[in-house]
TIGU-940183 format. One record per residue: y, z, x of N, C-alpha, C, O in turn. Coordinates in steps of 0.2 Angstrom, whole numbers, padded with zeros to 4 digits, always signed. Example, Ala and Ser with C-alpha at 12.3 -4.5 7.8 and 13.67 -1.06 7.14 Angstrom:
<atoms>
-0028+0039+0066-0022+0039+0062-0016+0039+0066-0017+0042+0071 -0011+0035+0064-0005+0036+0068+0000+0039+0064+0006+0040+0067 
</atoms>
This chain:
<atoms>
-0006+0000+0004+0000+0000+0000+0006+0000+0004+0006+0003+0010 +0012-0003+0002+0018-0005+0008+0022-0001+0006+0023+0001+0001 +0024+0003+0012+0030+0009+0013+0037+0005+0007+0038-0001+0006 +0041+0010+0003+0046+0007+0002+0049+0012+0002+0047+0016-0002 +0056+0013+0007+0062+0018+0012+0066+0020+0003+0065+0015-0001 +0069+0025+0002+0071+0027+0000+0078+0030+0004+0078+0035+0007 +0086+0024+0004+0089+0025+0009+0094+0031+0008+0100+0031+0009 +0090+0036+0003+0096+0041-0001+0096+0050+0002+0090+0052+0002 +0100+0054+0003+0099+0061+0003+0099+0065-0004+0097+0071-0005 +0100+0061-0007+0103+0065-0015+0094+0067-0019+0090+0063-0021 +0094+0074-0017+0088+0075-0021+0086+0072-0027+0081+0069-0028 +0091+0074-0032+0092+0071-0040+0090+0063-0039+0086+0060-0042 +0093+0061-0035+0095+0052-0035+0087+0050-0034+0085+0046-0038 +0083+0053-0028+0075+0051-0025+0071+0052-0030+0068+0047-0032 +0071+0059-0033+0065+0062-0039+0067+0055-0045+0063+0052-0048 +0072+0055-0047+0072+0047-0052+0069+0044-0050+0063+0044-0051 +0071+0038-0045+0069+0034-0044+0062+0032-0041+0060+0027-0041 +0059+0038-0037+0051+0038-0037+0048+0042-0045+0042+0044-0045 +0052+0043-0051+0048+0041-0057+0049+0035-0059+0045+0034-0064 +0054+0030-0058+0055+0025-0062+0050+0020-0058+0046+0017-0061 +0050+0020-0052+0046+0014-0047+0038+0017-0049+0034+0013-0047 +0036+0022-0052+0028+0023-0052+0024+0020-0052+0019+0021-0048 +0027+0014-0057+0020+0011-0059+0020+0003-0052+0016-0002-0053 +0025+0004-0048+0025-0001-0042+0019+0001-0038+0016+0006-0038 +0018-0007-0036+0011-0007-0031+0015-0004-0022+0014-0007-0017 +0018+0000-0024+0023+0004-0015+0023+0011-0015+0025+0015-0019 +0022+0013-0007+0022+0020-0011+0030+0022-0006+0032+0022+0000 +0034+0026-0013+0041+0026-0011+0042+0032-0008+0039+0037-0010 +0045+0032-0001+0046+0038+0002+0054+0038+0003+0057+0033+0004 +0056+0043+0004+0062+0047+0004+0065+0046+0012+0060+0044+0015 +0068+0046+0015+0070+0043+0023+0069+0050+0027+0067+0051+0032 +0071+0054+0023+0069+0062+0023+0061+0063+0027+0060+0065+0032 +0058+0061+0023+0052+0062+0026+0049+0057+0030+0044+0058+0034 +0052+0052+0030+0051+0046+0036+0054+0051+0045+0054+0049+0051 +0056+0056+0041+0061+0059+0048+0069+0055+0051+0072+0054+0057 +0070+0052+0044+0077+0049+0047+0082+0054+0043+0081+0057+0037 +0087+0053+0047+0091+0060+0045+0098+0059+0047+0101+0063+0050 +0101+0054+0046+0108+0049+0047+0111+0048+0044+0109+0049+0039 +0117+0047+0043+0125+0046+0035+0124+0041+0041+0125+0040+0047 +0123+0037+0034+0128+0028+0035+0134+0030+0033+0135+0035+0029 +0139+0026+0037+0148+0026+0033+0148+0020+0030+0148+0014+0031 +0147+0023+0024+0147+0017+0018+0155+0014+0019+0159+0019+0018 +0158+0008+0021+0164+0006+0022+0167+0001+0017+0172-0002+0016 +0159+0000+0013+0162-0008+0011+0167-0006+0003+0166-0001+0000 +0171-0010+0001+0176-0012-0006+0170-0011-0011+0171-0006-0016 +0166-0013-0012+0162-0014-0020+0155-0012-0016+0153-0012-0010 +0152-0009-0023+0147-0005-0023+0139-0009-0019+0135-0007-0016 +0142-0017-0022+0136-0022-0015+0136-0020-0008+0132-0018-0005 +0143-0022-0006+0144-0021+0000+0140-0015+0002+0134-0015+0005 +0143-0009+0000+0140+0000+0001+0132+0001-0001+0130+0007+0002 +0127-0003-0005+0121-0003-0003+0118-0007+0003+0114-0005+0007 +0120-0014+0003+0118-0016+0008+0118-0012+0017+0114-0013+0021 +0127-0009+0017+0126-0007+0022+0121-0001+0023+0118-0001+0028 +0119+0004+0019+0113+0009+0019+0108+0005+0021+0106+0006+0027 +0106-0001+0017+0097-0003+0017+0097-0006+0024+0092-0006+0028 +0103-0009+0026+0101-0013+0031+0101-0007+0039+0097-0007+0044 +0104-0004+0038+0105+0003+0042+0100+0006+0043+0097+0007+0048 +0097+0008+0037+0090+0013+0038+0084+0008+0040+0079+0010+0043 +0085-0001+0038+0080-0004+0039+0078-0006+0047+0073-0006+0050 +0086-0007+0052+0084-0007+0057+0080-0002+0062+0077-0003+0067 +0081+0005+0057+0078+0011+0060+0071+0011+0059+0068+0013+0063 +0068+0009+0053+0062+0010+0052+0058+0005+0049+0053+0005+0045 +0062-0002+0052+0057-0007+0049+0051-0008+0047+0046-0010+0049 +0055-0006+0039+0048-0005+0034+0056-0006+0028+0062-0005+0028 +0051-0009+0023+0055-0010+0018+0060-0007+0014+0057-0004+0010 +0068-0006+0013+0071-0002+0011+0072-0001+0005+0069-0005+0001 +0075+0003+0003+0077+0003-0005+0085+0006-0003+0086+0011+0001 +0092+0003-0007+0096+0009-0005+0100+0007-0014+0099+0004-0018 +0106+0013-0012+0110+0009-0022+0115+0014-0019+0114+0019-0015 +0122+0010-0022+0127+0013-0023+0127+0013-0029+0125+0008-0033 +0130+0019-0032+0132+0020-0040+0139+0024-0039+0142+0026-0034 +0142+0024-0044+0147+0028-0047+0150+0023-0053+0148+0018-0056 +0156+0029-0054+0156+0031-0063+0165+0026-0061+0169+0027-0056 +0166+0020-0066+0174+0018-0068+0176+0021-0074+0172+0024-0077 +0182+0021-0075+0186+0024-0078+0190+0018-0081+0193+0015-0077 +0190+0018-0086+0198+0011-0087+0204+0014-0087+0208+0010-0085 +0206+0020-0090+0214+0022-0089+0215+0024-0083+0221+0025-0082 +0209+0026-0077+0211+0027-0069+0209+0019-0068+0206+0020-0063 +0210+0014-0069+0210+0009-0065+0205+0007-0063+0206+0005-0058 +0197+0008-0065+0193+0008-0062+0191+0014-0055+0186+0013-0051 +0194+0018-0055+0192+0024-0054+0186+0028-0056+0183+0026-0061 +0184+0033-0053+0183+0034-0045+0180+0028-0042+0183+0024-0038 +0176+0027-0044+0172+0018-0042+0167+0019-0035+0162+0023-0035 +0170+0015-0031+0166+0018-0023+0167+0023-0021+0164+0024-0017 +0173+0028-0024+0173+0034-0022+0170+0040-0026+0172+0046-0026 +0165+0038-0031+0165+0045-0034+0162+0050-0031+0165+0055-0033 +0157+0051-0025+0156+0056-0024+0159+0059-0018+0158+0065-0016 +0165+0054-0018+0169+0057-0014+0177+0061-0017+0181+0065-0014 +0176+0057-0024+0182+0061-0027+0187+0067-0025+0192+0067-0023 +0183+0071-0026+0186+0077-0026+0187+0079-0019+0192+0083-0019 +0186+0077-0014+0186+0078-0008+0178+0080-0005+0173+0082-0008 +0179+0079+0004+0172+0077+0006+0166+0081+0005+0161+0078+0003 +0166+0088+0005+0160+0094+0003+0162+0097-0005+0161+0103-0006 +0165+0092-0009+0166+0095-0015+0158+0094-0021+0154+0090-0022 +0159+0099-0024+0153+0099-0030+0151+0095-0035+0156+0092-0037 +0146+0095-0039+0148+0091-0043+0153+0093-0049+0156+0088-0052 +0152+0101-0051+0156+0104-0055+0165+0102-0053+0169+0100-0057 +0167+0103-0046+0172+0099-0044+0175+0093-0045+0181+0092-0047 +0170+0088-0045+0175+0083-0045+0172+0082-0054+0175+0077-0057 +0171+0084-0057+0169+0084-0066+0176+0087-0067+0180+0084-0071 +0178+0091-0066+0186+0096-0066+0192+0092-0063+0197+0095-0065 +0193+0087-0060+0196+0083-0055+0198+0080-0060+0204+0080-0062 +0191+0075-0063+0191+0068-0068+0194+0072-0073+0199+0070-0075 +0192+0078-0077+0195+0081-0082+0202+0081-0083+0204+0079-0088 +0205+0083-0077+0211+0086-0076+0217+0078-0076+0223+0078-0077 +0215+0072-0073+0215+0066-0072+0217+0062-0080+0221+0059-0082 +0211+0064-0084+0212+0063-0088+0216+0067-0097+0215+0066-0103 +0219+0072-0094+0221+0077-0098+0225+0076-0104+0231+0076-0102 +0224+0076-0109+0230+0072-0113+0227+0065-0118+0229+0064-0123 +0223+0062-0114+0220+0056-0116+0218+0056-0120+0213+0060-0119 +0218+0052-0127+0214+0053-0133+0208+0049-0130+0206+0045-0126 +0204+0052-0135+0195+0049-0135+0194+0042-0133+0191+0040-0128 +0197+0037-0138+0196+0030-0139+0202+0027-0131+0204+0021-0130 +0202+0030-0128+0206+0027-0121+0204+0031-0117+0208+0032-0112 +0197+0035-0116+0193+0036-0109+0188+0033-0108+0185+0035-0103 +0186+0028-0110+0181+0022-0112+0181+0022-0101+0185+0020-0096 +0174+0024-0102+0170+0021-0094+0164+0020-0092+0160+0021-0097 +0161+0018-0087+0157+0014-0086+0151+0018-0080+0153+0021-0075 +0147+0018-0081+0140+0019-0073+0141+0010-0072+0140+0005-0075 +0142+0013-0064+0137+0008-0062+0133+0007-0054+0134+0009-0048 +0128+0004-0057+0124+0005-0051+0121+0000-0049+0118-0003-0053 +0120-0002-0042+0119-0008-0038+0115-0006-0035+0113+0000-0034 +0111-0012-0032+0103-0007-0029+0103-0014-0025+0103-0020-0026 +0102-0011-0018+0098-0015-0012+0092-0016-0009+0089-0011-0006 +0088-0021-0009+0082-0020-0004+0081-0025+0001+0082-0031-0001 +0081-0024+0006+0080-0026+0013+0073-0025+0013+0070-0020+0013 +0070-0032+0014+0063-0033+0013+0062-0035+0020+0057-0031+0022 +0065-0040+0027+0067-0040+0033+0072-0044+0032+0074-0046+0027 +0073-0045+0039+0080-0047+0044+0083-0051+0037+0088-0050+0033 +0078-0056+0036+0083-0064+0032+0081-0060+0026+0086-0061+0022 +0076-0057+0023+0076-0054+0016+0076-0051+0012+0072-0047+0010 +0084-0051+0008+0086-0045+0004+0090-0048-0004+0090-0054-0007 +0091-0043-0006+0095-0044-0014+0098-0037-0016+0096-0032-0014 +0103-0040-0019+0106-0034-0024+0104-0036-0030+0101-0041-0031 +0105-0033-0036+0104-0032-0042+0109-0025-0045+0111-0020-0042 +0111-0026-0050+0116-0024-0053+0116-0021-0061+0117-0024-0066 +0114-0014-0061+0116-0012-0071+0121-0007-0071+0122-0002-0067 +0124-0010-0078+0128-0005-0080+0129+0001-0086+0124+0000-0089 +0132+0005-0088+0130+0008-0092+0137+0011-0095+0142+0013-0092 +0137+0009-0102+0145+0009-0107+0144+0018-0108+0139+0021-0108 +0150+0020-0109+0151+0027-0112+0158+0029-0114+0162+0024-0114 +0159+0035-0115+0169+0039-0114+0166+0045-0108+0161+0047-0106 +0173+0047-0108+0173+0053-0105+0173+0060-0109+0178+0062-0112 +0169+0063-0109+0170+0069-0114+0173+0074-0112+0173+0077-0106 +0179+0078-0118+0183+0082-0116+0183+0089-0113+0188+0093-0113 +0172+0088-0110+0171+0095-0109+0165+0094-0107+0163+0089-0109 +0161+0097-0103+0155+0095-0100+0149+0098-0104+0148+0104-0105 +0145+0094-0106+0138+0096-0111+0134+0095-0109+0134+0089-0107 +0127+0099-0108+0122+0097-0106+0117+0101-0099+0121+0104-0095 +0111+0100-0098+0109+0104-0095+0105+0098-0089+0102+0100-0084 +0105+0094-0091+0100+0086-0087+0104+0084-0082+0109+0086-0080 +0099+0078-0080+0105+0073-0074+0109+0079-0070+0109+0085-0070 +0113+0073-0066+0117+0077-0062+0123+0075-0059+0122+0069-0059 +0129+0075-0056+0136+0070-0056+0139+0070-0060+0141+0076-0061 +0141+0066-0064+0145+0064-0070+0142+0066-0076+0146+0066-0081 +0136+0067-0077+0132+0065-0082+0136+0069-0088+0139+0067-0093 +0135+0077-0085+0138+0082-0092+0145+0078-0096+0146+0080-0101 +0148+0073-0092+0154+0073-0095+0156+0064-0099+0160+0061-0101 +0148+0062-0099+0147+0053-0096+0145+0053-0106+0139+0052-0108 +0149+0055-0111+0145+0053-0118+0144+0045-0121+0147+0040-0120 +0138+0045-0124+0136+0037-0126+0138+0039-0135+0134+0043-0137 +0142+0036-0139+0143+0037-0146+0137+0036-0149+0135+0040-0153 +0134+0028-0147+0128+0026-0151+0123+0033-0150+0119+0033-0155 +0122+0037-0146+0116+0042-0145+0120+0050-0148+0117+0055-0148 +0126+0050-0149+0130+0054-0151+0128+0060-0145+0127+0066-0147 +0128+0059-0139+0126+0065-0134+0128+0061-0125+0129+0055-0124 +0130+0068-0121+0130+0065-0116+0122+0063-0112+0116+0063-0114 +0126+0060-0106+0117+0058-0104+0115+0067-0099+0111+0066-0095 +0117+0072-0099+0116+0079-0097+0111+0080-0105+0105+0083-0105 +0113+0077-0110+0109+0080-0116+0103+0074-0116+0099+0074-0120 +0102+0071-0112+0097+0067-0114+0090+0069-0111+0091+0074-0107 +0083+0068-0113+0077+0070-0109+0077+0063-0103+0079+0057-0104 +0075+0065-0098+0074+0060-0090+0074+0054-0093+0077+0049-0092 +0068+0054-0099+0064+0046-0100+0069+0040-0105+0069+0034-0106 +0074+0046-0109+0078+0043-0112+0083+0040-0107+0085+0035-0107 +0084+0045-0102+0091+0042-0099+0088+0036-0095+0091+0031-0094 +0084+0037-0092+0082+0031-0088+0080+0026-0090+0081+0021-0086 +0077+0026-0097+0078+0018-0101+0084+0014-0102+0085+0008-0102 +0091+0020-0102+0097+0017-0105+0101+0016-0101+0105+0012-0103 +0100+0021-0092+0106+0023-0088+0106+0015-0083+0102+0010-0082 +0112+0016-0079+0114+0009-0076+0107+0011-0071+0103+0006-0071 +0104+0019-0068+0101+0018-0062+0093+0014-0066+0090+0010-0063 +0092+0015-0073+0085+0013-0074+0086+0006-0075+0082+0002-0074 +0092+0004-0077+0094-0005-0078+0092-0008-0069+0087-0011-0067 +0096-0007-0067+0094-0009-0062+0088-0008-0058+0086-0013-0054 +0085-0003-0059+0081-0002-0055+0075-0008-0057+0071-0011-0053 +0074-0008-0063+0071-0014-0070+0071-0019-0065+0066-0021-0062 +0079-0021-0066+0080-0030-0063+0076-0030-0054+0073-0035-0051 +0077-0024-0053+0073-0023-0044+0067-0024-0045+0065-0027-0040 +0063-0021-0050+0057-0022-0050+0054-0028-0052+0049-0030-0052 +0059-0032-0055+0057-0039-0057+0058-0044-0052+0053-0048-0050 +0063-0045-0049+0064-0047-0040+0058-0046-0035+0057-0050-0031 +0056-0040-0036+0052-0037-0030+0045-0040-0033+0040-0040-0029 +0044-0042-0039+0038-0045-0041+0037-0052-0042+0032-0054-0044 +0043-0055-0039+0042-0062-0036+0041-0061-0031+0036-0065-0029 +0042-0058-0025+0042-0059-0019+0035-0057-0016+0033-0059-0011 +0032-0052-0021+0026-0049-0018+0020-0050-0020+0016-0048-0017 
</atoms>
């Protein structure tokens, strides 16, 4: 069975997505336990650029197949905000309780029907040197005017979907990941990776 790297530190982020890949013929490991132990400086403008530098970074270290994804959360009355910077939002060792109070405070005032924002999440795999792809899902929501929920982790408590009348913090895993940009994406990667292999 073919190693596939996992190019992420974020506890929450790995344990997803080695449930969504299960049923792949790879066995997904964490870069953690490959014993790589490195921050890429993600430098790039858009969330493709910021995965590919990850997969191709960790791919030269352990040429073996990567996996990596930029996500974060837009905003339309911040402009597309936080964007590439969400988990930098708040600043660099800030929590997630932190920057959820940040965006909070950012959007203070703002009625419901104009916090209207977005997940999204872009996903890289570095198969070798010439073989790679991005793939792209997104996920519609508001900002709610207060954090609910006990699931997920990041934005989640504050990321409400109307059609499910709950945030994705109140969702169970299997729900949010049918609907979230990480399980969209993750879909189109496994449909990509099943032409290739």
């Amino acid at each position: 069975m073919k190693k596939l790297i996992i190019a992420s530190k974020n506890k929450g982020k790995v344990a997803e997505i080695v449930e969504i890949l299960s049923q792949m013929p790879f066995e997904v490991i964490s870069m953690e336990k490959m014993g790589i132990d490195i921050d890429i400086e993600e430098t790039g403008n858009t969330f493709e650029e910021n995965a590919l530098i990850k997969a191709k970074g960790i791919f030269k270290l352990c040429k073996e197949p990567v996996f990596a994804d930029d996500s974060g959360l837009e905003v339309d009355f911040l402009n597309g905000a936080p964007g590439v910077y969400s988990a930098r939002f708040a600043g660099e060792n800030a929590t997630d309780e932190d920057r959820n109070k940040k965006l909070l405070e950012e959007l203070k005032d703002v009625p419901f029907e104009n916090r209207k924002a977005r997940f999204v999440c872009v996903v890289a795999v570095v198969l070798d040197e010439k073989d790679y792809f991005t793939v792209r899902g997104v996920c519609e929501g508001y900002i709610n005017f207060e954090p609910v929920g006990e699931n997920g982790f990041g934005y989640d408590p504050l990321f409400f979907m109307p059609e499910f009348k709950k945030t994705t913090a109140q969702m169970s895993p299997n729900k949010k990941h049918e609907i979230s940009h990480r399980g969209k994406a993750l879909r189109l990667m496994v449909d990509e990776l099943r032409k290739r292999i």
